[in-house]
Residue, then its C-alpha position, 0 to 999 in steps of 0.5 A: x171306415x177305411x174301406x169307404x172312405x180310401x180303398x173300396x177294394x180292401x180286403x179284410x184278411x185278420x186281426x194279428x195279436x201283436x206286442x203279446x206277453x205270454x207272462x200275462x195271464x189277463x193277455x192269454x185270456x184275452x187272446x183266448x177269449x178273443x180266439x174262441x169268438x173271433x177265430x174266423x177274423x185273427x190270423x193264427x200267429x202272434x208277435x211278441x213283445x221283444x226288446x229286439x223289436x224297438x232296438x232294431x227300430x231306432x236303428x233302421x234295420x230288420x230285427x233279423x238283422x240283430x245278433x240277439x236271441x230275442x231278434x231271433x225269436x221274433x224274426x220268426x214270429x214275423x215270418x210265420x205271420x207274413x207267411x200266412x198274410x201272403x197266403x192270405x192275400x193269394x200269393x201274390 
C-alpha cells in the first residue's frame, strides 16, 4: 500500500527481524518458520532486544555511543544489518 499510494518507485529490500530474544523459543521458531518460507524476503541479520536500545534512545545518541557491553552487541548487530541493506540498495 505504501508504494501505490506514496512512492511508486520503492523498492522492497526485506523484512529485518527486530527486537528478537534469542531466550524465546516461540520467537526462535517463529524466525525459523519464517526463514524456511520467506527466506528470499528477510534480510539475514537481526536486532535484538538490548536494554542499550531504549537507553540511548531517550538520550539522543547512537547506542554505540554507550559504554555498555550490550550498546556493543547490538551496535554490531546494526551494523551488520545496515551493511547488507546498503548492498541491498547497491551502494549507493
Amino acid at each position: 500500500g505504501v508504494k501505490e499510494k506514496w512512492n511508486k518507485e520503492l523498492q522492497f529490500l526485506g523484512m529485518l527481524p527486530n527486537r528478537f530474544n534469542p531466550r524465546s523459543l516461540a520467537q526462535k521458531d517463529t524466525l525459523s518458520q519464517l526463514l524456511q518460507n520467506y527466506s528470499h524476503m528477510i534480510i539475514p541479520a537481526k536486532i535484538g532486544i538490548r536494554s542499550s536500545i531504549p537507553e540511548a534512545l531517550s538520550e539522543g545518541i547512537p547506542v554505540w555511543q554507550l559504554k555498555k557491553t550490550s550498546a556493543r552487541e547490538a551496535a554490531k548487530e546494526f551494523q551488520e544489518a545496515l551493511e547488507i541493506i546498503y548492498n541491498k540498495m547497491g551502494g549507493i
